[in-house]
PyMOL Python script that loads the backbone (N, CA, C, O; Angstrom):
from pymol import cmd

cmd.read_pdbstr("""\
ATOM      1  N   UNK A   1     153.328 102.624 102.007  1.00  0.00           N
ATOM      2  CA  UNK A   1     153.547 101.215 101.786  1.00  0.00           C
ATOM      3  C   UNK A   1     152.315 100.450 102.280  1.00  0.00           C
ATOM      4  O   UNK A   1     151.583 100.607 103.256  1.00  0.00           O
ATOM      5  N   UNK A   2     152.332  99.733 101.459  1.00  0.00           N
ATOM      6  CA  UNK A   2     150.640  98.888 101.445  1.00  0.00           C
ATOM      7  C   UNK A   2     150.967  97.975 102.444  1.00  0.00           C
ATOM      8  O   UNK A   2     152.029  97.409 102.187  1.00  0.00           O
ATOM      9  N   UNK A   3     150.346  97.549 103.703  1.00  0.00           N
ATOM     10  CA  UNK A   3     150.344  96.687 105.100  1.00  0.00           C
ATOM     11  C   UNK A   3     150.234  95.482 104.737  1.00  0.00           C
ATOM     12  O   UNK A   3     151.235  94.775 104.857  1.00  0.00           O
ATOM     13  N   UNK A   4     149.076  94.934 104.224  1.00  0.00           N
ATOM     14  CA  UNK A   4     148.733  93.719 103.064  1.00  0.00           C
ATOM     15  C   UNK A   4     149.889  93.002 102.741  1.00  0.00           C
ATOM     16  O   UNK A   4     150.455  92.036 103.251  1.00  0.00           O
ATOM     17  N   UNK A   5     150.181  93.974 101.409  1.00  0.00           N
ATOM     18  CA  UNK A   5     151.122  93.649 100.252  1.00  0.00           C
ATOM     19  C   UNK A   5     152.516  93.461 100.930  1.00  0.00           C
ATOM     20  O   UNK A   5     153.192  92.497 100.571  1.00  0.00           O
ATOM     21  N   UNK A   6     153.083  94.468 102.058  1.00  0.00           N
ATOM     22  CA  UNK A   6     154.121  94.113 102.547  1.00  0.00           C
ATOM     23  C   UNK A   6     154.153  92.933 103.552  1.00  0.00           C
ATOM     24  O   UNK A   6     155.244  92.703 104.074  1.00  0.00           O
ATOM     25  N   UNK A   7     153.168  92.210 103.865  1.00  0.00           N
ATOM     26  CA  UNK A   7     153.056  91.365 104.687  1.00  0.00           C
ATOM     27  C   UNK A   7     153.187  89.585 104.026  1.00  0.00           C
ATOM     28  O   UNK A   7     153.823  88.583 104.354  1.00  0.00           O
ATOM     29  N   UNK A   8     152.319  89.894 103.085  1.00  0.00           N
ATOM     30  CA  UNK A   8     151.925  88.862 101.788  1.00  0.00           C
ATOM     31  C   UNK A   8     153.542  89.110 101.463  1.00  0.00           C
ATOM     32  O   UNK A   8     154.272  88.276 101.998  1.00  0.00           O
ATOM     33  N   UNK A   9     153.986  89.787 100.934  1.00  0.00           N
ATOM     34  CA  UNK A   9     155.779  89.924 100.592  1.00  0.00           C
ATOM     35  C   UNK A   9     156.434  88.835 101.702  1.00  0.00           C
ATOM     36  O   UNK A   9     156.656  87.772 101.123  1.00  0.00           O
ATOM     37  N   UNK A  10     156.720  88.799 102.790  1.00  0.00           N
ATOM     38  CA  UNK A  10     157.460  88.146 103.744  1.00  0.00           C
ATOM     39  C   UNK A  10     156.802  86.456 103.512  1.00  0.00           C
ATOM     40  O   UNK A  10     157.460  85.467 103.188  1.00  0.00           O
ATOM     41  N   UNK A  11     155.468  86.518 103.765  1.00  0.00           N
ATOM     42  CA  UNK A  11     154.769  84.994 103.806  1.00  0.00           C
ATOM     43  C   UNK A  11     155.362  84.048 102.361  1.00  0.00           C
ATOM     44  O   UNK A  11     155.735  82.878 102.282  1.00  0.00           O
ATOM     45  N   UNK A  12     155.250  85.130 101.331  1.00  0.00           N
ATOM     46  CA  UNK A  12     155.928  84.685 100.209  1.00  0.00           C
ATOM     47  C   UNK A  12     157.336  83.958 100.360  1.00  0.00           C
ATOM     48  O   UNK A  12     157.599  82.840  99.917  1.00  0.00           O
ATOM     49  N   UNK A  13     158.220  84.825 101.088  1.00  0.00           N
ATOM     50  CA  UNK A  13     159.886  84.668 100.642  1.00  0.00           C
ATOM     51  C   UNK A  13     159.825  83.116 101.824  1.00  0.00           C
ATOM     52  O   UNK A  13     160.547  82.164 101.529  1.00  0.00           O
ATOM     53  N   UNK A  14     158.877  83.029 103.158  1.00  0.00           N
ATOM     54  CA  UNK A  14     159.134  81.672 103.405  1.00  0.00           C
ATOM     55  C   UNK A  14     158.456  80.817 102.757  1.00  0.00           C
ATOM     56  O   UNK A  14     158.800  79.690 103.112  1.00  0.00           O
ATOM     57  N   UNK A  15     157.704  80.796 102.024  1.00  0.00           N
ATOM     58  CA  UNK A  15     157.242  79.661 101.285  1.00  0.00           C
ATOM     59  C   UNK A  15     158.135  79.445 100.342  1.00  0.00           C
ATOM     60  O   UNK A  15     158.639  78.322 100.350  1.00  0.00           O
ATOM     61  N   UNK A  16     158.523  80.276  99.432  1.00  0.00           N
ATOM     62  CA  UNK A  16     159.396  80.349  98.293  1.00  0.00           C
ATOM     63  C   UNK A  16     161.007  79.887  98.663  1.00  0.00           C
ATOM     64  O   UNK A  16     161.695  79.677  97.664  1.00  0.00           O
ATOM     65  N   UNK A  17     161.488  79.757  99.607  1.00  0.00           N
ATOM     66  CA  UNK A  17     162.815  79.594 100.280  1.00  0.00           C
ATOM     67  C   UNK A  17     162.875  78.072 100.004  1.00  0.00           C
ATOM     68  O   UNK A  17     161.950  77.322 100.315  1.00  0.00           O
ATOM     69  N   UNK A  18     164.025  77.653  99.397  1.00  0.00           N
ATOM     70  CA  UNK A  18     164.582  76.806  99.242  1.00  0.00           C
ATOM     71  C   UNK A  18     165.088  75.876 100.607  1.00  0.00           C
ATOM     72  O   UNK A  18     164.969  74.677 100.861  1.00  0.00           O
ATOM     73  N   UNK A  19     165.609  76.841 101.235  1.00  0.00           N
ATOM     74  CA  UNK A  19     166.808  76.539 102.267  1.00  0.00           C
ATOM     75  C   UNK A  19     166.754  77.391 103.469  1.00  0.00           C
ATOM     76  O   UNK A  19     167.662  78.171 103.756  1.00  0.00           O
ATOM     77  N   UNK A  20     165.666  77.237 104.182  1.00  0.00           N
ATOM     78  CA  UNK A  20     165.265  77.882 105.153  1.00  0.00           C
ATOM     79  C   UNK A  20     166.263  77.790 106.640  1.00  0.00           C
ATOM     80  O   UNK A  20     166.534  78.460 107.636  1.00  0.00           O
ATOM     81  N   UNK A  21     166.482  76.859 106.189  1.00  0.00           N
ATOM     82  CA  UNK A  21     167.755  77.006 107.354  1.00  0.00           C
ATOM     83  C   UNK A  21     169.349  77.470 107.576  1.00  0.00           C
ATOM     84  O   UNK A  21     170.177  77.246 108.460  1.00  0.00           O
ATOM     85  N   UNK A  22     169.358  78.216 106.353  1.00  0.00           N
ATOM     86  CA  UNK A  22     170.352  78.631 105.381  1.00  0.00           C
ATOM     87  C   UNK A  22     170.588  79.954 106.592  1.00  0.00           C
ATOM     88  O   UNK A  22     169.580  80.569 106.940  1.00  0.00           O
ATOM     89  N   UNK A  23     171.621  80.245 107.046  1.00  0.00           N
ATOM     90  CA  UNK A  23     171.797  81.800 108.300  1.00  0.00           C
ATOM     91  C   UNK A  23     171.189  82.764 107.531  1.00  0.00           C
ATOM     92  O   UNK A  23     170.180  83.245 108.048  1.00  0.00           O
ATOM     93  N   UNK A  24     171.592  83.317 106.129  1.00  0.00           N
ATOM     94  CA  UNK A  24     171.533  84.723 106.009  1.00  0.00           C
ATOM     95  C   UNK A  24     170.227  84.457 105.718  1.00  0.00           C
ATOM     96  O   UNK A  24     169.497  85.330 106.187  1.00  0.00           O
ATOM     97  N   UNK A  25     169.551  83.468 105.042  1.00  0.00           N
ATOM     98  CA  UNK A  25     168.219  83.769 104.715  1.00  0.00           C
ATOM     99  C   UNK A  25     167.416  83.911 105.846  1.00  0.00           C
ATOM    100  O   UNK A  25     166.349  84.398 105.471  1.00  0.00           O
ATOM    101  N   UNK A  26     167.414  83.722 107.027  1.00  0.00           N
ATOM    102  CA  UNK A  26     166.822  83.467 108.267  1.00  0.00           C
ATOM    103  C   UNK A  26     167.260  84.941 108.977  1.00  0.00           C
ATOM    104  O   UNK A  26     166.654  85.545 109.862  1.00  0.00           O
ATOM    105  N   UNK A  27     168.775  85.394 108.152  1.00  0.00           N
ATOM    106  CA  UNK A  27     168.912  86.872 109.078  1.00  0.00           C
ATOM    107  C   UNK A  27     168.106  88.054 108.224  1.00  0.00           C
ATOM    108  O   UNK A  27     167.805  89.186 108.601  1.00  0.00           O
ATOM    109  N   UNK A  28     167.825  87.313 106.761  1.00  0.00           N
ATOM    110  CA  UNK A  28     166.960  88.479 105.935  1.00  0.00           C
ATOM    111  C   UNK A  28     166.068  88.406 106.109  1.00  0.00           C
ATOM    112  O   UNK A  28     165.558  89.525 106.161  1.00  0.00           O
ATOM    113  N   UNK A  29     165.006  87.193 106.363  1.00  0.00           N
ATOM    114  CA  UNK A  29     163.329  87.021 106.566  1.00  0.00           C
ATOM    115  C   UNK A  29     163.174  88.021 108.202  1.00  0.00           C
ATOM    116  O   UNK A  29     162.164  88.695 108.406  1.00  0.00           O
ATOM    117  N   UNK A  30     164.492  87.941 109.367  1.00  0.00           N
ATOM    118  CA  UNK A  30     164.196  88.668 110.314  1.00  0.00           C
ATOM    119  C   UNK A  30     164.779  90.277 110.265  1.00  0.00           C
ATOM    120  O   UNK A  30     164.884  91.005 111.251  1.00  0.00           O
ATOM    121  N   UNK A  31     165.066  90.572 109.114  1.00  0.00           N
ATOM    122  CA  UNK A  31     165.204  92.196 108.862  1.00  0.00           C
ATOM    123  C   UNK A  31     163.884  92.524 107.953  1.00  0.00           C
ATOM    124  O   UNK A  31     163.801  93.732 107.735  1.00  0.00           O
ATOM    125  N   UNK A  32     162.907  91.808 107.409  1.00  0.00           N
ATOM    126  CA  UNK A  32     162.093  91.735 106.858  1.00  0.00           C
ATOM    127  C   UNK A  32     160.859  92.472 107.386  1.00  0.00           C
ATOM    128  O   UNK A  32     160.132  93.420 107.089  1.00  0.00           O
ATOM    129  N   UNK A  33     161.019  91.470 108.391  1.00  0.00           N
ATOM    130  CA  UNK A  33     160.059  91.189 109.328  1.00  0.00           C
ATOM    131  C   UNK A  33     159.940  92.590 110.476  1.00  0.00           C
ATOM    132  O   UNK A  33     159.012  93.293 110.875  1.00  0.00           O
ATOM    133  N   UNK A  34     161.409  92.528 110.723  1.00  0.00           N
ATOM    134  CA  UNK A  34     161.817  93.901 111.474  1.00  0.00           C
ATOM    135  C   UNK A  34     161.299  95.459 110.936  1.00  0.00           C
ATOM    136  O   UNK A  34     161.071  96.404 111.691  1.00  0.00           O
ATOM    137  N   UNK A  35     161.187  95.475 109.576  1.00  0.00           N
ATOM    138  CA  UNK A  35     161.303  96.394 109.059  1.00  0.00           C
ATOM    139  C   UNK A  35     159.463  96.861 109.051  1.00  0.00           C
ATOM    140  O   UNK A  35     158.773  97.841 109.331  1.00  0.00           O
ATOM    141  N   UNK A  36     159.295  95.550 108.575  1.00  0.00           N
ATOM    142  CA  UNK A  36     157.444  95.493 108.367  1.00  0.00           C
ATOM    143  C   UNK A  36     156.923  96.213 110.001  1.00  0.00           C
ATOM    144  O   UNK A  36     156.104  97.121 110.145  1.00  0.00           O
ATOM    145  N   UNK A  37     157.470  95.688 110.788  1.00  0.00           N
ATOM    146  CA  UNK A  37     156.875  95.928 112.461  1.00  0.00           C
ATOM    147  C   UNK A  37     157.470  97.469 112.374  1.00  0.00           C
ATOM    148  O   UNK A  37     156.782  98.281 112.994  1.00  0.00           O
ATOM    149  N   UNK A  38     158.547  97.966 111.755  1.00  0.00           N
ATOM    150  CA  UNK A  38     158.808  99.364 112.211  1.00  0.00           C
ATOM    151  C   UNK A  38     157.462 100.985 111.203  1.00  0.00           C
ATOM    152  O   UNK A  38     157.059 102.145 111.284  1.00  0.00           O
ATOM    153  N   UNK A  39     157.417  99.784 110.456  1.00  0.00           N
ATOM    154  CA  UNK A  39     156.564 100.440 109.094  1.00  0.00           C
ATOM    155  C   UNK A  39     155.484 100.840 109.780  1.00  0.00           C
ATOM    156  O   UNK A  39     155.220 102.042 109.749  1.00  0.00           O
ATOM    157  N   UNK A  40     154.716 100.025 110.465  1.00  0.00           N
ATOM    158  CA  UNK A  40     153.469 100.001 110.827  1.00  0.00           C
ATOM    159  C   UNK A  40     153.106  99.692 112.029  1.00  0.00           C
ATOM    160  O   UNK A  40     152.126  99.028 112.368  1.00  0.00           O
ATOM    161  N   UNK A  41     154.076 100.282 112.816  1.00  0.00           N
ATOM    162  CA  UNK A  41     154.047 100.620 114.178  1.00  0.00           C
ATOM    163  C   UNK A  41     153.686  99.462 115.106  1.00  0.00           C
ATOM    164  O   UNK A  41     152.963  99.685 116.077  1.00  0.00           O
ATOM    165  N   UNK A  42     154.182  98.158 114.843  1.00  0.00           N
ATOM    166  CA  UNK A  42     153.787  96.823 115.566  1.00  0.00           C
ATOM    167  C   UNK A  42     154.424  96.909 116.481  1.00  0.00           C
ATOM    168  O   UNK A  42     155.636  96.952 116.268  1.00  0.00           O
ATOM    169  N   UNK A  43     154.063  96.963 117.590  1.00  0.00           N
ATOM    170  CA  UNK A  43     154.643  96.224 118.625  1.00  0.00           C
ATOM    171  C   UNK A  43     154.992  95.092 119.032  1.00  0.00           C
ATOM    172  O   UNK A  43     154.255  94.274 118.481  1.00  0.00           O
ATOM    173  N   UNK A  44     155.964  94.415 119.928  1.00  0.00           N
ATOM    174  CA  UNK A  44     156.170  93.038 120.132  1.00  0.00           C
ATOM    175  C   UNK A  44     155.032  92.896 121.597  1.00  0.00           C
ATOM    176  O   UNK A  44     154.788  93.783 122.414  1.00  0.00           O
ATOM    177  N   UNK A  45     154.421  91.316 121.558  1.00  0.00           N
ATOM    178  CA  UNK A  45     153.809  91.134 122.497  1.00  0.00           C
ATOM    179  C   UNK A  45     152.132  92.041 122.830  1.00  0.00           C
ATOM    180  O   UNK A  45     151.710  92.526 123.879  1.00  0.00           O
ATOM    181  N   UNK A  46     151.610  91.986 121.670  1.00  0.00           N
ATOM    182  CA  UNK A  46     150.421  93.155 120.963  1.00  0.00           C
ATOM    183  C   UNK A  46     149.526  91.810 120.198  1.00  0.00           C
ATOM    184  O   UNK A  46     150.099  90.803 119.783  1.00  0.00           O
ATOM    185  N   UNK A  47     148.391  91.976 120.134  1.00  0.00           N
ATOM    186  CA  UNK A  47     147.818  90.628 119.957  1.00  0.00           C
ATOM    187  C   UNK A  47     147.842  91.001 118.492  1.00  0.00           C
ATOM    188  O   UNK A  47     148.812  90.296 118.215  1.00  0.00           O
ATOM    189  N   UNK A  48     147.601  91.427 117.623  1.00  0.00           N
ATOM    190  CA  UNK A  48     148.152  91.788 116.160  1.00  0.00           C
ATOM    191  C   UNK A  48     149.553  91.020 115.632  1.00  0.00           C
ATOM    192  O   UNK A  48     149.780  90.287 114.669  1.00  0.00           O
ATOM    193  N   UNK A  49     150.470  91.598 116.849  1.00  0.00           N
ATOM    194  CA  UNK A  49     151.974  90.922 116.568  1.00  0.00           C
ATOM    195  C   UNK A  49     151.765  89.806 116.797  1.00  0.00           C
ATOM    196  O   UNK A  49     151.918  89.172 115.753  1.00  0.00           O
ATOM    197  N   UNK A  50     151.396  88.962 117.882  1.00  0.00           N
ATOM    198  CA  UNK A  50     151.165  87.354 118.089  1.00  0.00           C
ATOM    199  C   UNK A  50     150.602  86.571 116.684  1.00  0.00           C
ATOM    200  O   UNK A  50     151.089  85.684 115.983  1.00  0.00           O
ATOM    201  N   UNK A  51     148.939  87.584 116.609  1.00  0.00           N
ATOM    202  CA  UNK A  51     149.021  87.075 115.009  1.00  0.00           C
ATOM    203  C   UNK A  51     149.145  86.529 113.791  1.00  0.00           C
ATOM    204  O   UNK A  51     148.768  85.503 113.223  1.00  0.00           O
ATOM    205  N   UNK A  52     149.916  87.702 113.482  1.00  0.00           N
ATOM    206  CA  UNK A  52     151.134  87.744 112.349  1.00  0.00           C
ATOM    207  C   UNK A  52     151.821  86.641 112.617  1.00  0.00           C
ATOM    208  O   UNK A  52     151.758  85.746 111.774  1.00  0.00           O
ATOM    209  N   UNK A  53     152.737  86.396 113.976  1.00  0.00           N
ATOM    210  CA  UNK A  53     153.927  85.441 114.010  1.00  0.00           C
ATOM    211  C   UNK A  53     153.387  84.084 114.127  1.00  0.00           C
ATOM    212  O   UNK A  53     154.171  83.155 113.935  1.00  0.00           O
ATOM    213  N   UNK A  54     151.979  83.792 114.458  1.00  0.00           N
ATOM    214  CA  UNK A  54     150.910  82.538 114.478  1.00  0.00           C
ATOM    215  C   UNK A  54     151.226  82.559 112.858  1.00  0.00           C
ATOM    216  O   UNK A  54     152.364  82.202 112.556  1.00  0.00           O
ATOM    217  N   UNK A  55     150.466  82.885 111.936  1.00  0.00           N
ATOM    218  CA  UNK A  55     150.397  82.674 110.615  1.00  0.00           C
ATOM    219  C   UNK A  55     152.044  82.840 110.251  1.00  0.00           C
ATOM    220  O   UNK A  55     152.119  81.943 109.412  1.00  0.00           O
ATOM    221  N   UNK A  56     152.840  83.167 110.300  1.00  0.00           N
ATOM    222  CA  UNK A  56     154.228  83.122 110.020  1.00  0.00           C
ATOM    223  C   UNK A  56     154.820  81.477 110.079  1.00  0.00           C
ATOM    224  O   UNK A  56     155.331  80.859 109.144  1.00  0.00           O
ATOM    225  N   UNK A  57     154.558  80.956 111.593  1.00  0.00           N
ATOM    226  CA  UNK A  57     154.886  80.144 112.042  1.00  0.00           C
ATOM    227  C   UNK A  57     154.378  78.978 111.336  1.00  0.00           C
ATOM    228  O   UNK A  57     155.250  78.135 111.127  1.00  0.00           O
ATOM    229  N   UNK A  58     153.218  78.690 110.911  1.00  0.00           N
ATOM    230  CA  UNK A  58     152.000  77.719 110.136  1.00  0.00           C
ATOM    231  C   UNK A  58     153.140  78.063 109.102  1.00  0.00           C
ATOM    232  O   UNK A  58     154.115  77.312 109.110  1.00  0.00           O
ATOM    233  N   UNK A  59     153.128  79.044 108.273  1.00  0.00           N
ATOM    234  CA  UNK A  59     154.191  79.316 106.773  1.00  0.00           C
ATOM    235  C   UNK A  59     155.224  78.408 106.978  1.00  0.00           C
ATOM    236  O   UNK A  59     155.351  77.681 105.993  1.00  0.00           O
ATOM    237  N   UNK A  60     156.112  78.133 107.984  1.00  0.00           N
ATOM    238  CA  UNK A  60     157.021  78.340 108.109  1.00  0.00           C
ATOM    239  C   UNK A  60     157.138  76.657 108.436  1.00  0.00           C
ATOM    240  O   UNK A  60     158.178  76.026 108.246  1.00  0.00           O
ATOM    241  N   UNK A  61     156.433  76.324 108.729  1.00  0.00           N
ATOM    242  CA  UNK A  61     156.032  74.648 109.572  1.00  0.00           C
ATOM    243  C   UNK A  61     155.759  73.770 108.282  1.00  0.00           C
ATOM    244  O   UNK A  61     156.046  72.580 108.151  1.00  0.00           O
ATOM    245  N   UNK A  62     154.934  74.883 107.033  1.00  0.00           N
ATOM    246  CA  UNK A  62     154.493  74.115 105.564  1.00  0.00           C
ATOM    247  C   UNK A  62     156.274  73.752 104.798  1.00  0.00           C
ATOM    248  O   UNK A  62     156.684  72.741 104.228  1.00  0.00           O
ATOM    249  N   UNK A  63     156.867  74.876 105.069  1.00  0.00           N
ATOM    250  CA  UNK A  63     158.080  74.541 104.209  1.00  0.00           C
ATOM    251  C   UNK A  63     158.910  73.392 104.732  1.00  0.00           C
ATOM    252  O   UNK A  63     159.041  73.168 105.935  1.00  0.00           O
ATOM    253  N   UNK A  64     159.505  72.621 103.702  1.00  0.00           N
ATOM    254  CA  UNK A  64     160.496  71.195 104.579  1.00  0.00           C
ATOM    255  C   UNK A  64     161.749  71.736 105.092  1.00  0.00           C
ATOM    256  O   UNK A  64     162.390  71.055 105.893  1.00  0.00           O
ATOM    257  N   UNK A  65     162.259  73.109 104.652  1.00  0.00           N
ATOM    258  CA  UNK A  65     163.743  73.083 105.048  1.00  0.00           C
ATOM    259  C   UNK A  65     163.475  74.169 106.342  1.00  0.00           C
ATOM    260  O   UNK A  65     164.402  74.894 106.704  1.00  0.00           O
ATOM    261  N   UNK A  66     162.524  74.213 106.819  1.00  0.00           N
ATOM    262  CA  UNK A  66     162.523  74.961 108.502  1.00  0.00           C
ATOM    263  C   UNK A  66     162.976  74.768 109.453  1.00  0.00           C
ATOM    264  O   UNK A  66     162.682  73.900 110.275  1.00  0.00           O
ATOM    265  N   UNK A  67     163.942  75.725 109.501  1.00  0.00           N
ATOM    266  CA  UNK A  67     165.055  75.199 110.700  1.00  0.00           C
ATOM    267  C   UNK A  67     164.458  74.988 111.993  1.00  0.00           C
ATOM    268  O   UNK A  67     165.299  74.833 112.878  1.00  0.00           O
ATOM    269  N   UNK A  68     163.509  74.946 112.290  1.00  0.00           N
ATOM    270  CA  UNK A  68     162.557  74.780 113.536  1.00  0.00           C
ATOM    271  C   UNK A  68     161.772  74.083 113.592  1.00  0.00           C
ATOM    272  O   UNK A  68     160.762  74.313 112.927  1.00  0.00           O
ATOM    273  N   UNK A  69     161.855  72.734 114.517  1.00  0.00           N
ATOM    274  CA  UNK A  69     160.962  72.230 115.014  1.00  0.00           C
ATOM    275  C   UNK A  69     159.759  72.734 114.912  1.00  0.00           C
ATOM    276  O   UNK A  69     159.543  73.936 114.751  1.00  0.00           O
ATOM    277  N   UNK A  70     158.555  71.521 115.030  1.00  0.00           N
ATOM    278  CA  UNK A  70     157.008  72.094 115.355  1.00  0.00           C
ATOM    279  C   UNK A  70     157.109  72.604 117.077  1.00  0.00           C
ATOM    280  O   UNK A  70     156.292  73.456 117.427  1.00  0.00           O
ATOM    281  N   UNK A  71     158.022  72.122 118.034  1.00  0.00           N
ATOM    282  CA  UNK A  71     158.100  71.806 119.138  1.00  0.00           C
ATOM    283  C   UNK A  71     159.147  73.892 119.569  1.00  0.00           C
ATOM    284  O   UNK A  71     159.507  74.533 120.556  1.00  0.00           O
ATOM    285  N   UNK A  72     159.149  74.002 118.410  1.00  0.00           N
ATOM    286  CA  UNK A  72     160.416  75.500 118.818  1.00  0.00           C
ATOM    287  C   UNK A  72     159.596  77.275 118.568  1.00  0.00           C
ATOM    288  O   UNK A  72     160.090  78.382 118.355  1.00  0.00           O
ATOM    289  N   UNK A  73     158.275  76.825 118.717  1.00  0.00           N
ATOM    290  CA  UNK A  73     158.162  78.089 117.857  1.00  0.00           C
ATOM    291  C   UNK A  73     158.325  79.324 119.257  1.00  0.00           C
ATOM    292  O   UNK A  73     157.834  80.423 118.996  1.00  0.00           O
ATOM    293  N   UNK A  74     158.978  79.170 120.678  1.00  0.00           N
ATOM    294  CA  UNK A  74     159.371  79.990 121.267  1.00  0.00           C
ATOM    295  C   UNK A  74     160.813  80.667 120.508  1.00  0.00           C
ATOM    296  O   UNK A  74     160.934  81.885 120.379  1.00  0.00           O
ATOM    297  N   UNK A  75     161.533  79.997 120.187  1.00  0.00           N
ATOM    298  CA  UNK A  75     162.809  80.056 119.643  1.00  0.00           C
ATOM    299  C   UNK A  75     162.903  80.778 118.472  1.00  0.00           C
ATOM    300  O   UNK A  75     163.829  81.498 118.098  1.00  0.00           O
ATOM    301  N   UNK A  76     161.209  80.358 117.590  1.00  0.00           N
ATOM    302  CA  UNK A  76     161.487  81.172 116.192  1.00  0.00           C
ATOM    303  C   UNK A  76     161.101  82.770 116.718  1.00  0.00           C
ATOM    304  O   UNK A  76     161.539  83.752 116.119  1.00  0.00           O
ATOM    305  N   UNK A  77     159.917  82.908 118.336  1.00  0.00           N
ATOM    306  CA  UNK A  77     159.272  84.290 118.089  1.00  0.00           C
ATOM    307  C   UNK A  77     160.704  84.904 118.571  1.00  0.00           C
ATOM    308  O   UNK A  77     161.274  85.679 117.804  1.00  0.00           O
ATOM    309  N   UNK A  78     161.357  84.542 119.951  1.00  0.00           N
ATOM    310  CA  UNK A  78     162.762  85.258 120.091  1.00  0.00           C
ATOM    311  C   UNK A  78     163.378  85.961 119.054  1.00  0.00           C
ATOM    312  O   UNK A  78     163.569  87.172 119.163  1.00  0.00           O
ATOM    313  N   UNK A  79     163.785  85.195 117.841  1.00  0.00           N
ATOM    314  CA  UNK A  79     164.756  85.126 117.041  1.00  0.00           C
ATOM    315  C   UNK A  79     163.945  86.566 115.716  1.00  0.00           C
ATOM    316  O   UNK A  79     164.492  87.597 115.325  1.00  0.00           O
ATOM    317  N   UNK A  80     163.013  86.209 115.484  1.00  0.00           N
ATOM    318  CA  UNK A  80     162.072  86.747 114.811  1.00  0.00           C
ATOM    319  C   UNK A  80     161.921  88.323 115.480  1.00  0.00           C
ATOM    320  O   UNK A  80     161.732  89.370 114.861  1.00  0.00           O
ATOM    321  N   UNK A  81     162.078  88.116 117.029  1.00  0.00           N
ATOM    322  CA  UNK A  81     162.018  89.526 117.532  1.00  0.00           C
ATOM    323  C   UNK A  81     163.259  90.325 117.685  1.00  0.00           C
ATOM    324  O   UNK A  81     163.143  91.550 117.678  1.00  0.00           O
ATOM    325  N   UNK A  82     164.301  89.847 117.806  1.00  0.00           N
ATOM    326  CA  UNK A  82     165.365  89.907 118.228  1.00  0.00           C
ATOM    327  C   UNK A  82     165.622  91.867 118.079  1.00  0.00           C
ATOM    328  O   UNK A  82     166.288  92.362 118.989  1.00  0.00           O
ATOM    329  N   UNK A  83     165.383  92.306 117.577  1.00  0.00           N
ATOM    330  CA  UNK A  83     165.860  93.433 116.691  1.00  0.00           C
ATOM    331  C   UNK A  83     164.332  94.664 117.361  1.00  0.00           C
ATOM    332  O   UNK A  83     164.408  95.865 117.101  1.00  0.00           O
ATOM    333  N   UNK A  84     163.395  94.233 117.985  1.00  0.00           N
ATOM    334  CA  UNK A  84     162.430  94.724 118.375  1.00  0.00           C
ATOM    335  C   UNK A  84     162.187  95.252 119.790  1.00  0.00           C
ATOM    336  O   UNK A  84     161.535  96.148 120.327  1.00  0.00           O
ATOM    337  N   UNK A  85     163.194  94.065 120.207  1.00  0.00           N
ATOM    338  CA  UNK A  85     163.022  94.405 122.150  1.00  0.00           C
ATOM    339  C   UNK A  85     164.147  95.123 122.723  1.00  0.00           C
ATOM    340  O   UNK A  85     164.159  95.395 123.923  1.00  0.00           O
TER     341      UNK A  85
END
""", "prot")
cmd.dss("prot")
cmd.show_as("cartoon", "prot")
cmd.util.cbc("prot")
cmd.orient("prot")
């Protein structure tokens, strides 16, 4: 599985999201996400992983229906990790 392409895949589905604050879509972007970090051996708290969840977060700040504050992005990395720690 291409690292890139599966990464560009996730950045996609939050830009493309209608309704970002919608539960399941927020519980699928973080099985997504989960899955990508298991693929390719990411660790949480790895300056790679910070990263990723920096440019996630910018994605995620462009869309209007983000259930998160500019002021929350502790809340999104938690939530985002949840499944990792």
């Amino acid at each position: 599985m291409d690292k890139k392409q599966e990464y560009e895949y996730i950045l996609e589905c939050i830009e493309g999201s209608e309704d970002l604050d919608e539960m399941l879509v927020m519980q699928q972007l973080r099985c997504l996400w989960t899955a990508f970090c298991l693929h390719h051996n990411l660790d949480v708290d790895t300056h790679e992983y910070d990263v990723k969840m920096d440019e996630m977060w910018q994605v995620m700040q462009e869309n209007e229906s983000a259930p998160y504050s500019s002021l929350e992005f502790g809340r999104f990395y938690n939530a985002m990790s949840k499944y990792l720690v």
